[in-house]
DSSP file (Angstrom, degrees, kcal/mol; ACC not computed):
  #  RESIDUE AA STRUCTURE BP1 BP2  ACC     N-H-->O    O-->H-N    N-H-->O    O-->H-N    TCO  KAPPA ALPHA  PHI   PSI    X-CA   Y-CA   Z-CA
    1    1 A X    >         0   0    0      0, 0.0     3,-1.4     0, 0.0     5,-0.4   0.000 360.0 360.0 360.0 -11.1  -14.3    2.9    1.4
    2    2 A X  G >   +     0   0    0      1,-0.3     3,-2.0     2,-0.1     2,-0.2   0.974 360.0  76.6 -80.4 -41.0  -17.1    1.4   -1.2
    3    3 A X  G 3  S+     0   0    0      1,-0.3    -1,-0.3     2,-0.1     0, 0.0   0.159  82.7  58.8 -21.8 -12.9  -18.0    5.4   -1.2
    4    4 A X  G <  S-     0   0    0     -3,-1.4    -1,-0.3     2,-0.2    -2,-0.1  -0.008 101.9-131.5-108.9  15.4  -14.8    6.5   -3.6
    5    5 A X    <   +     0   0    0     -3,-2.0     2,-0.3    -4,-0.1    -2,-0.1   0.779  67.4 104.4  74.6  33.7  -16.2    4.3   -6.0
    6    6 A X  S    S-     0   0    0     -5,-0.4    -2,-0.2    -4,-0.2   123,-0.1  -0.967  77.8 -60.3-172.5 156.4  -12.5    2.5   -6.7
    7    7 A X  B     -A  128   0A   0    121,-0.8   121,-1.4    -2,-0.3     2,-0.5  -0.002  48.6-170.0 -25.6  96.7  -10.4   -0.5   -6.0
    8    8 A X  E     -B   24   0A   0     16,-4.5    16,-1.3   119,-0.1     2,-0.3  -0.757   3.9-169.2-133.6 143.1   -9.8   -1.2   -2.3
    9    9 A X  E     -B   23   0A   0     -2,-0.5   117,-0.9   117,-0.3     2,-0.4  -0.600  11.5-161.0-107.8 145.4   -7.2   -4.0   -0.7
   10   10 A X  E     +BC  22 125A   0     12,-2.5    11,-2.0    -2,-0.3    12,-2.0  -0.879  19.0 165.0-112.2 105.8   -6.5   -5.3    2.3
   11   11 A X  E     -BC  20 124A   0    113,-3.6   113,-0.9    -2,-0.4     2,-0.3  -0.545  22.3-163.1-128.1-172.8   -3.3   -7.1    3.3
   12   12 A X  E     -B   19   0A   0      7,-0.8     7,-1.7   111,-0.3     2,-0.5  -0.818  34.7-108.3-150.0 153.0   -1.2   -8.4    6.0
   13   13 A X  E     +B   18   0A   0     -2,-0.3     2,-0.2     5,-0.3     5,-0.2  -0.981  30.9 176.7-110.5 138.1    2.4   -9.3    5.8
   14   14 A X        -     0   0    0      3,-1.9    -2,-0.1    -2,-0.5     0, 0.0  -0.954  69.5 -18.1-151.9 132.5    4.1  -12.6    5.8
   15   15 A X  S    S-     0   0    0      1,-0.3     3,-0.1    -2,-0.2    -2,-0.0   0.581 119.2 -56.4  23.7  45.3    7.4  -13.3    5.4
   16   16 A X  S    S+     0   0    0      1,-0.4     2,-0.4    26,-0.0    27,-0.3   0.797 120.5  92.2  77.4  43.0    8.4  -10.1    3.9
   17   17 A X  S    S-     0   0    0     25,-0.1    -3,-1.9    26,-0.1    -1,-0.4  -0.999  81.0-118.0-148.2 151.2    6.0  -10.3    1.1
   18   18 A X  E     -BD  13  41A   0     23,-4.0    23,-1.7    -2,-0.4     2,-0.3  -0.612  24.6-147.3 -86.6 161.0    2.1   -8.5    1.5
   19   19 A X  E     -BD  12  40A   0     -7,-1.7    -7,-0.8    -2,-0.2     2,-0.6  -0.987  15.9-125.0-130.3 118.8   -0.9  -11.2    1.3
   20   20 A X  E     +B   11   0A   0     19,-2.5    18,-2.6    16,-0.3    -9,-0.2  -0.548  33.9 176.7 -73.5 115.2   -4.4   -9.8   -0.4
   21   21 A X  E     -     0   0A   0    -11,-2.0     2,-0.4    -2,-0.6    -1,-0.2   0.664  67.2 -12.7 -76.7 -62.1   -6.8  -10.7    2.7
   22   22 A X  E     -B   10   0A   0    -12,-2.0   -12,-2.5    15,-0.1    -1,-0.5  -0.935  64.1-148.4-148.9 175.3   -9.8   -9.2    0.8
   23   23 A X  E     -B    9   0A   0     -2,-0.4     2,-0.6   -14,-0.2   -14,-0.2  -0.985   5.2-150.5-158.0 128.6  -10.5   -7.0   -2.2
   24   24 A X  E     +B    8   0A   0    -16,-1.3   -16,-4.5    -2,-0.2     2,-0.5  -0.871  18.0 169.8-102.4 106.0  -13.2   -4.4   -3.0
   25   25 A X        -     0   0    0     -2,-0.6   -18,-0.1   -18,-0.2    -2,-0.0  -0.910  26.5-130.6-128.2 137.7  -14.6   -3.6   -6.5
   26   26 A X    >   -     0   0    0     -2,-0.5     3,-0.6   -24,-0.1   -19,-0.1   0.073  19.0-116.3 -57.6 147.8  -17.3   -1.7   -7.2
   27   27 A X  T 3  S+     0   0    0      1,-0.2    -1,-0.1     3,-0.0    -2,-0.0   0.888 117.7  56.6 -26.4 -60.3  -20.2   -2.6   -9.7
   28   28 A X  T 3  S+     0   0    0      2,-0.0    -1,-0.2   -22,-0.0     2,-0.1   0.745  81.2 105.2 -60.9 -38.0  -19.2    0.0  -11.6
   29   29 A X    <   +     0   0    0     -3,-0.6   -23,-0.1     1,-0.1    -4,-0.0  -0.292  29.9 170.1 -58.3 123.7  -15.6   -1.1  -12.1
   30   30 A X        +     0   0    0     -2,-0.1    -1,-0.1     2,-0.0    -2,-0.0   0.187  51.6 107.8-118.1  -4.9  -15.1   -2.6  -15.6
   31   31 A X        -     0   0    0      1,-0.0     2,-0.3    99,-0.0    98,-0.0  -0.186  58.1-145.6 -72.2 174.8  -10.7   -2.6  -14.7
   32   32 A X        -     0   0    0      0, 0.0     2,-0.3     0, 0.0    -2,-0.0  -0.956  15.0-167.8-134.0 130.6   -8.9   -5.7  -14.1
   33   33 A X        -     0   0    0     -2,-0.3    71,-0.0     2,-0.2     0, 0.0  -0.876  26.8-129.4-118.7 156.4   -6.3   -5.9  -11.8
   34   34 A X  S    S+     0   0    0     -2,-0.3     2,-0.3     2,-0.0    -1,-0.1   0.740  78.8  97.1 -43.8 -47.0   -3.7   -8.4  -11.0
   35   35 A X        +     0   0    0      4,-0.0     2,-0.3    -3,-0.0    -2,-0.2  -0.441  48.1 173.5 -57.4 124.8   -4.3   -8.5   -7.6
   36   36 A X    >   -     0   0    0     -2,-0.3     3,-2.2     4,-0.1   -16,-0.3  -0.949  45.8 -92.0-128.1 162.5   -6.6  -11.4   -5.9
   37   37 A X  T 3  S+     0   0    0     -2,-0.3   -16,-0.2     1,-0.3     3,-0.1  -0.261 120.1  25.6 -75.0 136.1   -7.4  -12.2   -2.3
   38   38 A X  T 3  S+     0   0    0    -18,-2.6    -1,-0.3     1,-0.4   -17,-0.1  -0.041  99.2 120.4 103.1 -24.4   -4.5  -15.2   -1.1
   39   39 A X    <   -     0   0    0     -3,-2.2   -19,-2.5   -20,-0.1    -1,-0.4  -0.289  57.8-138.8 -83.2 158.1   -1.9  -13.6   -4.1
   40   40 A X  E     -D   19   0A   0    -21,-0.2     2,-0.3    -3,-0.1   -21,-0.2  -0.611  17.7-165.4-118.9-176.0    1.3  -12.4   -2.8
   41   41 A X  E     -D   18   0A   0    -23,-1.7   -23,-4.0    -2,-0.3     5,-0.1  -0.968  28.9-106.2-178.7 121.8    3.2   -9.4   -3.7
   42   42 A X        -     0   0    0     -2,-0.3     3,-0.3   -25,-0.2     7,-0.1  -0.375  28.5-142.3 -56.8 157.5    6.8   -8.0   -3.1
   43   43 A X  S    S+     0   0    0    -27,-0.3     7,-0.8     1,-0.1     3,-0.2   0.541  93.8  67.0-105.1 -22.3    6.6   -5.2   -0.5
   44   44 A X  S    S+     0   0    0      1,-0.2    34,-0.3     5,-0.1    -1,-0.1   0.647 108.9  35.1 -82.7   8.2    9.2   -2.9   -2.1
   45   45 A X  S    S+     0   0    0     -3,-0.3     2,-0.2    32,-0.1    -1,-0.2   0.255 102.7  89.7-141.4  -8.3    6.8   -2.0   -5.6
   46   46 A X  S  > S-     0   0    0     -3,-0.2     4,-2.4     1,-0.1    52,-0.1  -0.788  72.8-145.3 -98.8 153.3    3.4   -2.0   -3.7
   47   47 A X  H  > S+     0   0    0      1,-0.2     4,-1.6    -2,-0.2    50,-0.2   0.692 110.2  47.9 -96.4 -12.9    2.1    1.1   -2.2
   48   48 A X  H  > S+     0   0    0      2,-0.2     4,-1.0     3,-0.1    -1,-0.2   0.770 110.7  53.5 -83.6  -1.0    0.7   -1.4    0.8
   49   49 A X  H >> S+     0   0    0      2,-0.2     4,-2.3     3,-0.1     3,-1.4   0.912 110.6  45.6 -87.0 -81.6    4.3   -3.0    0.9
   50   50 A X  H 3X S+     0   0    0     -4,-2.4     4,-2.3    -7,-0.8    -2,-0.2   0.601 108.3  60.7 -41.4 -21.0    5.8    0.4    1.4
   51   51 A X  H 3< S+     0   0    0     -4,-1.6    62,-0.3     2,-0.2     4,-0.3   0.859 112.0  36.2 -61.1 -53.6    3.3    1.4    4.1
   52   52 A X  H XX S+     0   0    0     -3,-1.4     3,-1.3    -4,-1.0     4,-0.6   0.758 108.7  56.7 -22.5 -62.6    4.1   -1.0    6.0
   53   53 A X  H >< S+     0   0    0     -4,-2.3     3,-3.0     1,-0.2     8,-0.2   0.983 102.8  73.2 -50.2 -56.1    8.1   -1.1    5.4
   54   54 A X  T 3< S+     0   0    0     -4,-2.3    -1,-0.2     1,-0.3    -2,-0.2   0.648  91.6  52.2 -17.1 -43.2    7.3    2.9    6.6
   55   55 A X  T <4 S+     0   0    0     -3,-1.3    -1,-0.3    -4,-0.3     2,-0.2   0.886  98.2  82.1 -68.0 -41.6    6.7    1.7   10.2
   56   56 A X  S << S-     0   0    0     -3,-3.0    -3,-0.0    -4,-0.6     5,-0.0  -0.337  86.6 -96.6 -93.0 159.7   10.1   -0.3   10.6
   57   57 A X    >>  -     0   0    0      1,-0.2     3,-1.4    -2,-0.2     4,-1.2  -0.059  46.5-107.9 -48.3 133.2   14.0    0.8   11.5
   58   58 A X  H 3> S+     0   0    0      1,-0.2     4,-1.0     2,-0.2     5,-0.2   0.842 121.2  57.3 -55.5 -23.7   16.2    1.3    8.1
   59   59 A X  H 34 S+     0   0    0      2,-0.2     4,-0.4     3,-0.1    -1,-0.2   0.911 102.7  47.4 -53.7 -37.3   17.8   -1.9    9.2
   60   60 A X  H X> S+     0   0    0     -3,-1.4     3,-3.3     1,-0.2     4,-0.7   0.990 114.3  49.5 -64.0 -80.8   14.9   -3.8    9.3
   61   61 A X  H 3X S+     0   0    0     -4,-1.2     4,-1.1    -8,-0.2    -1,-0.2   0.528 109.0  50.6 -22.0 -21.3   14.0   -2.4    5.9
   62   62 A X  H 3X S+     0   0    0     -4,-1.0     4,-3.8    -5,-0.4     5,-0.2   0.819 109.9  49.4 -89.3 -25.8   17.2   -3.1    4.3
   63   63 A X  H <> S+     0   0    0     -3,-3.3     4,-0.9    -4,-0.4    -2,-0.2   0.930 111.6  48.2 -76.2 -40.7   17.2   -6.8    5.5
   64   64 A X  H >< S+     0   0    0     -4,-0.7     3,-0.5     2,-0.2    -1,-0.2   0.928 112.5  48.4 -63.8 -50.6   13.9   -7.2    4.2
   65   65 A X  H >< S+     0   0    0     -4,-1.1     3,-1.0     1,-0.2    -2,-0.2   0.860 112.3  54.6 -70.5 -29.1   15.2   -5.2    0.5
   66   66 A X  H 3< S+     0   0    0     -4,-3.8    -1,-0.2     1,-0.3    -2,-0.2   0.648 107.2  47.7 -88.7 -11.3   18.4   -7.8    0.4
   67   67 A X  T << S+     0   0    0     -4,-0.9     2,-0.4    -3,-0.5    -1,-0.3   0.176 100.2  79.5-106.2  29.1   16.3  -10.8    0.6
   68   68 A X  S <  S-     0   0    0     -3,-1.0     2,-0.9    -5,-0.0   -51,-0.0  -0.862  82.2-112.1-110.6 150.0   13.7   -9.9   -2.1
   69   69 A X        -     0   0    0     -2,-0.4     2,-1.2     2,-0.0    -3,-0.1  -0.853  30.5-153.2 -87.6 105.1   14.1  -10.2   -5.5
   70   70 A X        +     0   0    0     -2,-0.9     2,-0.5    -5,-0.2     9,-0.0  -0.549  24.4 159.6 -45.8  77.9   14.2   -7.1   -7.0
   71   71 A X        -     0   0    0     -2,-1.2     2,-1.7     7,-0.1    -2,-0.0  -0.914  45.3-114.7-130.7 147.0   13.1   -6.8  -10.5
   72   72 A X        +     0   0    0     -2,-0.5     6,-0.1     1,-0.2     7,-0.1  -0.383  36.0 179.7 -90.1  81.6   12.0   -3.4  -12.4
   73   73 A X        +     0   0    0     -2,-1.7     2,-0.3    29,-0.2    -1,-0.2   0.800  69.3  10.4 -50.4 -28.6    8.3   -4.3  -13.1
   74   74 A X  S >  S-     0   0    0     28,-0.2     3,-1.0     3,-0.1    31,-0.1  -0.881  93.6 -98.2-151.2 153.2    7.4   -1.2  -14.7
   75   75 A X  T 3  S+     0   0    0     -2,-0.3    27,-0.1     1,-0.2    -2,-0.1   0.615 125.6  50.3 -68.2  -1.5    9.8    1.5  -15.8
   76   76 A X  T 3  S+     0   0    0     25,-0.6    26,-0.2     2,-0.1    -1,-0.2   0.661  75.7 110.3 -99.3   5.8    8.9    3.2  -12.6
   77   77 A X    <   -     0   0    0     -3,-1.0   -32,-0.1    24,-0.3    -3,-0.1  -0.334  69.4-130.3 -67.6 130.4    9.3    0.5  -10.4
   78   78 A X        +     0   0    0    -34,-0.3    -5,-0.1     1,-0.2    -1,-0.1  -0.502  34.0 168.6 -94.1 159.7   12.5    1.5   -8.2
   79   79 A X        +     0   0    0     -7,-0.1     2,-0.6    -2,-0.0    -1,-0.2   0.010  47.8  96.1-131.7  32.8   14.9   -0.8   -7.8
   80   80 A X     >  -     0   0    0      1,-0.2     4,-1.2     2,-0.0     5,-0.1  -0.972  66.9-140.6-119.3 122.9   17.8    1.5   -6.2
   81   81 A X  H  > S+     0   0    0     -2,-0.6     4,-3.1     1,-0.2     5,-0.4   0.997  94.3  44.0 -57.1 -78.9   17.9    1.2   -2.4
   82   82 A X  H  4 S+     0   0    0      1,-0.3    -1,-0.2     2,-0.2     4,-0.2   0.681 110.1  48.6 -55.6  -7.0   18.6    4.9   -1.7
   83   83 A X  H  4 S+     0   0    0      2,-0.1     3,-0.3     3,-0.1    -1,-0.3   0.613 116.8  49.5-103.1 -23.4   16.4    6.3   -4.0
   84   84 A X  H  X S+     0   0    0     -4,-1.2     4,-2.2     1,-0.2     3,-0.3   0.945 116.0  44.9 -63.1 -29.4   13.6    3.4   -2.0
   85   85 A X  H  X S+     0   0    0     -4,-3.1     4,-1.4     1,-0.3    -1,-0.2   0.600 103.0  57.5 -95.2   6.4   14.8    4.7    1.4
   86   86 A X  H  4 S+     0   0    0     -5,-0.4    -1,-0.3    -3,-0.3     4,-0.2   0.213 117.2  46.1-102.3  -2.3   14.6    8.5    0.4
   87   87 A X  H >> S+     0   0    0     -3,-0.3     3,-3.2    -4,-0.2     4,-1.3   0.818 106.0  51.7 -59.6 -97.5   10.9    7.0   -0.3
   88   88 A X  H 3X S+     0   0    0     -4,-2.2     4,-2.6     1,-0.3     3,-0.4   0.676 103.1  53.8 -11.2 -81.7   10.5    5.5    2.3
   89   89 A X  H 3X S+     0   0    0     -4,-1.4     4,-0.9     1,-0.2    -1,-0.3   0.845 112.9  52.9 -41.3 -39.9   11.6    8.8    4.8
   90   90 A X  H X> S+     0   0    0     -3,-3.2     3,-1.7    -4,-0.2     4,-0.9   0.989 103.8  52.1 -71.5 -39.7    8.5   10.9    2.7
   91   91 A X  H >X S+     0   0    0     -4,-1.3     4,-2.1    -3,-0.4     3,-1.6   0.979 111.2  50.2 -66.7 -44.5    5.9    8.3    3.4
   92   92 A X  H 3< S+     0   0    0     -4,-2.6    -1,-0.3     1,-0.2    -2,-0.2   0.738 113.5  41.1 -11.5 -44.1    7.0    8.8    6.8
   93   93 A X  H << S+     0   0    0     -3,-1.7    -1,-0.2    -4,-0.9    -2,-0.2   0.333 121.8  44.0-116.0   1.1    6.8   12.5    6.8
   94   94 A X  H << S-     0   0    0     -3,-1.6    -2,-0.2    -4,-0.9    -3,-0.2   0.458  97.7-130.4-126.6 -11.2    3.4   12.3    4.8
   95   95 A X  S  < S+     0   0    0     -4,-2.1     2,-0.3    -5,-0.3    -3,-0.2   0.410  81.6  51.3  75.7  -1.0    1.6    9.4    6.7
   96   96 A X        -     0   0    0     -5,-0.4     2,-0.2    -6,-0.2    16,-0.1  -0.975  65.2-152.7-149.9 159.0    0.7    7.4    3.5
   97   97 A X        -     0   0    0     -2,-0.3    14,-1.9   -50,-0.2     2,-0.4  -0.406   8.6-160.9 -98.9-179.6    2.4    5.9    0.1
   98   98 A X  E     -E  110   0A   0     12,-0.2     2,-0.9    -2,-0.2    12,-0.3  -0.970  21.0-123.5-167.6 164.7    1.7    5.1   -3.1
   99   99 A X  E     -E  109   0A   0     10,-6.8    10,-2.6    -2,-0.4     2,-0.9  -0.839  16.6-161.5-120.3 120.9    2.5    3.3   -6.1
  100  100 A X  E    S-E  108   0A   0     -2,-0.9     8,-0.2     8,-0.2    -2,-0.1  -0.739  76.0 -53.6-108.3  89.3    2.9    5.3   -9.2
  101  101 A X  S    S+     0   0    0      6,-3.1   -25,-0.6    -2,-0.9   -24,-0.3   0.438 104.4 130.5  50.1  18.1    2.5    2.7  -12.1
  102  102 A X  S    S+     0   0    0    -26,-0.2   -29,-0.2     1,-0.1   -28,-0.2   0.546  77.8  20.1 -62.7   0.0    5.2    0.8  -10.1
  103  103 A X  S    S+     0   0    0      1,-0.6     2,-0.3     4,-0.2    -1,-0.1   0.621 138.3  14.0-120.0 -36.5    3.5   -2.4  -10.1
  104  104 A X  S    S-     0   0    0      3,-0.3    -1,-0.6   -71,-0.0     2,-0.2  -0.810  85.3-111.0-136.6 166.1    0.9   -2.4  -12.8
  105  105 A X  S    S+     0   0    0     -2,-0.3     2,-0.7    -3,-0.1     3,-0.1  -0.693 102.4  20.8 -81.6 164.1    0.9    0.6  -15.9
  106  106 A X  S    S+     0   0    0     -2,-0.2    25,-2.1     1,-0.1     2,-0.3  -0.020  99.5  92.1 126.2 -91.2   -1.9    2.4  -15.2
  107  107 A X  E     - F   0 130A   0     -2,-0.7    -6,-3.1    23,-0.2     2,-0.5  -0.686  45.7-172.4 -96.8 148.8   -2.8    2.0  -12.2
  108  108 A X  E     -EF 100 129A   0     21,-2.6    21,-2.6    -2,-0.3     2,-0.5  -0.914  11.3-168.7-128.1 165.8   -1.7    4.2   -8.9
  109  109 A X  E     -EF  99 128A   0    -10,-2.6   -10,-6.8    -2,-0.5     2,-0.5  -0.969  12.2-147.8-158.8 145.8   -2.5    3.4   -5.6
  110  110 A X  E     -EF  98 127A   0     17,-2.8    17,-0.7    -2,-0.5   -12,-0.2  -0.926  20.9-162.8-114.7 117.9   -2.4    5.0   -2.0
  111  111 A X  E     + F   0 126A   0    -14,-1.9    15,-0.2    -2,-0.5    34,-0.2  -0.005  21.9 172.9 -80.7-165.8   -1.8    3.5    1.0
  112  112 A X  E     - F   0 125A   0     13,-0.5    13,-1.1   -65,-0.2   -60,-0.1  -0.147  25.9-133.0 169.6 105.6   -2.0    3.5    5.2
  113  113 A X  E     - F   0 124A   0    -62,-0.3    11,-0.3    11,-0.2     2,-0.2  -0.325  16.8-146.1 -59.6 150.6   -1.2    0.8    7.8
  114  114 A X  E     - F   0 123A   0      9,-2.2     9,-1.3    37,-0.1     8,-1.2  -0.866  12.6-158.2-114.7 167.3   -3.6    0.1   10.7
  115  115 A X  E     - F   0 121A   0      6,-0.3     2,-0.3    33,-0.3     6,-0.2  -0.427  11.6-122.5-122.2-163.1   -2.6   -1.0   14.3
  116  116 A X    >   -     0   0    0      4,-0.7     3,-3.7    -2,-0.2    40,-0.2  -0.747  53.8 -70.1-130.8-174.8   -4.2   -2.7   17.2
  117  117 A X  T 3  S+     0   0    0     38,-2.7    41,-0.3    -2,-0.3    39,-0.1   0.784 133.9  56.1 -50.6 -31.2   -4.7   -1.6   20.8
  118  118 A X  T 3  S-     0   0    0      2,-0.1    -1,-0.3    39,-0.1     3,-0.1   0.470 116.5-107.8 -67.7 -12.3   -1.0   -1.9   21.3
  119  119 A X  S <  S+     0   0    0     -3,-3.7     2,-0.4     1,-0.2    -2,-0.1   0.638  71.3 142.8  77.6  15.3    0.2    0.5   18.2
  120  120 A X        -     0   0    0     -4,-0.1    -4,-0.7     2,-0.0     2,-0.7  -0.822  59.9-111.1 -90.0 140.1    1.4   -2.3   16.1
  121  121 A X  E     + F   0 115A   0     -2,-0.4    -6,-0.3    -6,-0.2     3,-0.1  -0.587  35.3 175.2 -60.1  95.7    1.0   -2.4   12.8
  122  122 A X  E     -     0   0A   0     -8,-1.2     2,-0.3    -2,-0.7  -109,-0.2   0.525  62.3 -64.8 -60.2 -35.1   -1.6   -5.3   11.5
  123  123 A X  E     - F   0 114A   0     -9,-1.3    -9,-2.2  -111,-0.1     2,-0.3  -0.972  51.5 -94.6 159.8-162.6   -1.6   -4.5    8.1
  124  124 A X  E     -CF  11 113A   0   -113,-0.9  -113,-3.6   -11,-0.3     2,-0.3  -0.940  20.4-148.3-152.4 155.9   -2.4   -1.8    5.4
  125  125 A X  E     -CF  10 112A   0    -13,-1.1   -13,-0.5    -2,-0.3     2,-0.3  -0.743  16.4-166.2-112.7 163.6   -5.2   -0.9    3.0
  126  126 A X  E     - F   0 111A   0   -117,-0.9     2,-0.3    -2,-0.3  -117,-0.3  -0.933  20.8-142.4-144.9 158.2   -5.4    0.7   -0.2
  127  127 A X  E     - F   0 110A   0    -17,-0.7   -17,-2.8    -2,-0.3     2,-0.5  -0.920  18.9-163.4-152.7 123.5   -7.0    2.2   -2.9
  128  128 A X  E     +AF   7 109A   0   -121,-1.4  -121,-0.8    -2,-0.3     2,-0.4  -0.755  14.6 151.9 -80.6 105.9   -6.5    1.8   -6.3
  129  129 A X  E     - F   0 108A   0    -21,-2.6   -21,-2.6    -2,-0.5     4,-0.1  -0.894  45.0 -86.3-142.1 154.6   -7.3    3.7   -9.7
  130  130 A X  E     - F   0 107A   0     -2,-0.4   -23,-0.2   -23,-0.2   -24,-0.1  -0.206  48.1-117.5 -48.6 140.8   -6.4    4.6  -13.4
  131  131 A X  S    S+     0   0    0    -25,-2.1     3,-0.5     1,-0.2    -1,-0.2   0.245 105.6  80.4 -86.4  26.1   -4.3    7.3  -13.4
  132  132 A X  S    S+     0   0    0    -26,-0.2     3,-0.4     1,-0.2    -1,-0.2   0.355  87.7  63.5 -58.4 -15.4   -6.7    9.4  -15.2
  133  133 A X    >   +     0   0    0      1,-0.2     3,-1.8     2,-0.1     4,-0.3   0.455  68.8 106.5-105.8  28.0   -8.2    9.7  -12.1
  134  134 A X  G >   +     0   0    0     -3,-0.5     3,-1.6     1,-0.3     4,-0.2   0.816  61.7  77.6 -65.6 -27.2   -5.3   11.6  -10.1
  135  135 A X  G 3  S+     0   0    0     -3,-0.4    -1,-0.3     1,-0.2     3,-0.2   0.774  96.9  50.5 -44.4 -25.9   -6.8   14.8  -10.0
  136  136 A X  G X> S+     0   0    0     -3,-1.8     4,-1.9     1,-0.1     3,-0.5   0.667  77.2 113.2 -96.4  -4.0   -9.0   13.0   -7.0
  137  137 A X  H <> S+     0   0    0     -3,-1.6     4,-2.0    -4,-0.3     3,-0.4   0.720  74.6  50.2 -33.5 -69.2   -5.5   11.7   -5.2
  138  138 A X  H 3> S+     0   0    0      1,-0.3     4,-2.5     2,-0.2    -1,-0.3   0.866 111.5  48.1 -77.1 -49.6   -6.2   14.1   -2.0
  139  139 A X  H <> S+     0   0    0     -3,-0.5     4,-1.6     2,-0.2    -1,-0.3   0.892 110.0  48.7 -65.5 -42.8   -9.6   13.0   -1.5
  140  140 A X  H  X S+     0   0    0     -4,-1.9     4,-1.8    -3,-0.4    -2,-0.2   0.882 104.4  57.0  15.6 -88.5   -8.8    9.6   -1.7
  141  141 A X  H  X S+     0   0    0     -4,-2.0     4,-1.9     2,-0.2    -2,-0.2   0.747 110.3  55.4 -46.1 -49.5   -5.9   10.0    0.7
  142  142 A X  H  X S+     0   0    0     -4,-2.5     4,-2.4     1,-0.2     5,-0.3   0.968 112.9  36.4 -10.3 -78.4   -8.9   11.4    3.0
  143  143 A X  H  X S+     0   0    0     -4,-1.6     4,-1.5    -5,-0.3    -2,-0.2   0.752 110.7  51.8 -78.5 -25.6  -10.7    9.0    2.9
  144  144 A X  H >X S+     0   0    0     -4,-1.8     4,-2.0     2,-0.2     3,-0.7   0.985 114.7  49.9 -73.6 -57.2   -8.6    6.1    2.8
  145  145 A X  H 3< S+     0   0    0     -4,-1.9     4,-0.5     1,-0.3    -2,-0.2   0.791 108.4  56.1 -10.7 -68.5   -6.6    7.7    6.4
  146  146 A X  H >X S+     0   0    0     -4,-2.4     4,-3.8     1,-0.2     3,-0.8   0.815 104.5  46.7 -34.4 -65.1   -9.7    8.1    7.7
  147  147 A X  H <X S+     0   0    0     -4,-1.5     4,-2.4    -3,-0.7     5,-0.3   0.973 111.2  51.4 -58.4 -46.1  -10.6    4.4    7.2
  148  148 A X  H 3< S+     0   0    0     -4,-2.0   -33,-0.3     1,-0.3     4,-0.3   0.475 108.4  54.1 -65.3 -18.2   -7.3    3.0    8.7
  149  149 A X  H <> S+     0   0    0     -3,-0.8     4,-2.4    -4,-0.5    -1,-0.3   0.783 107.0  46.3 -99.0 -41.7   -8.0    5.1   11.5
  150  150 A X  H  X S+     0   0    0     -4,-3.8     4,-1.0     1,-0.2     3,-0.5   0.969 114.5  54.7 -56.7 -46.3  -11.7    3.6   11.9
  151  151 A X  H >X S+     0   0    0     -4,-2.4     4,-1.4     1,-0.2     3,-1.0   0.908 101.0  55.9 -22.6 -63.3   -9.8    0.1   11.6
  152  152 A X  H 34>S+     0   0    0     -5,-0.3     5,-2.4    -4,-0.3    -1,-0.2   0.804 106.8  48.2 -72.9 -27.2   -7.5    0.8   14.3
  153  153 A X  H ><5S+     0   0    0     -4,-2.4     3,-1.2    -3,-0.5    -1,-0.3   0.670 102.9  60.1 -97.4   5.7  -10.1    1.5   16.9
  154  154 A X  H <<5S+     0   0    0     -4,-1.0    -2,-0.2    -3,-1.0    -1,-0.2   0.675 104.8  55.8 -83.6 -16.8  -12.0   -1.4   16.2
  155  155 A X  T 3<5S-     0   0    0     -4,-1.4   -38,-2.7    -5,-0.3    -1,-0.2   0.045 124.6-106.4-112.2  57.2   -9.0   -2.7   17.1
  156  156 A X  T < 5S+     0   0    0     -3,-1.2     2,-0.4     1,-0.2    -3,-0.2   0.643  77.5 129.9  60.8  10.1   -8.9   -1.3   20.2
  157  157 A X      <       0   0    0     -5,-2.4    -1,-0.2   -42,-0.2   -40,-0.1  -0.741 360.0 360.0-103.4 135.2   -6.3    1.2   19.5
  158  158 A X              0   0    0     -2,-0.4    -1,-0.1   -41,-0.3    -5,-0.1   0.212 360.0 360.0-151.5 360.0   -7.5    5.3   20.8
């Protein structure tokens, strides 16, 4: 991932909230982000949150959205369940998420869970960038897939 030259996170989920395990930023990066490794982070307004939510049964996902606090971080951050689980059902049907200035202004980010030898979900990565830089969004998306997939067989998953 240090090859796209942009933000990239690693988290885990605990107790319905994501956890920054570790964080990559380039030399070159002059941003500041909110995010640091140990901070914790609602899952419904993060693109690694939603990656994650992606894996589990709408039930799960709803028990998990009625015990969060909800609050509209950005004016795109959603805070309407059906228009999150009509999300939800594309990242599904597109194999990664993202956050489009729902967390920071600004910034977007793409997501991907990885699994273990068992096919359970372990956690998600990301990658983060100004959204001046969307025009590179599909390459990205590449590349980040791509990682999550190398992830997953180091953890024994083929």
């Amino acid at each position: 991932m240090t090859t796209v030259g942009e933000t990239c996170h690693l988290v885990v989920e605990d107790n319905n909230e994501v956890v920054y395990i570790d964080k990559f930023i380039p030399s070159n990066n002059n941003r500041s982000m909110a995010s640091k490794i140990g901070k914790r982070a609602p899952m419904y307004c993060t693109a690694v949150g939603k990656s994650i939510l992606s894996t589990y049964e709408n039930e799960r996902i709803q028990e998990i959205w009625n015990q969060s606090n909800i609050v509209k971080l950005t004016e795109n951050t959603i805070t309407d369940y059906d228009q999150f689980i009509d999300e939800i059902a594309v990242i599904r049907e597109q194999g990664y998420s993202v956050d489009n200035e729902e967390n920071e202004k600004g910034i977007y980010c793409v997501s991907t869970y990885f699994v273990n030898y068992r096919n359970e979900v372990q956690g998600a990565i990301s990658l983060s960038f100004p959204t001046t830089e969307l025009d590179k969004k599909e390459f990205f998306v590449d590349e980040l897939k791509t990682c999550a997939n190398k992830i997953s067989r180091l953890l024994g998953y083929h």
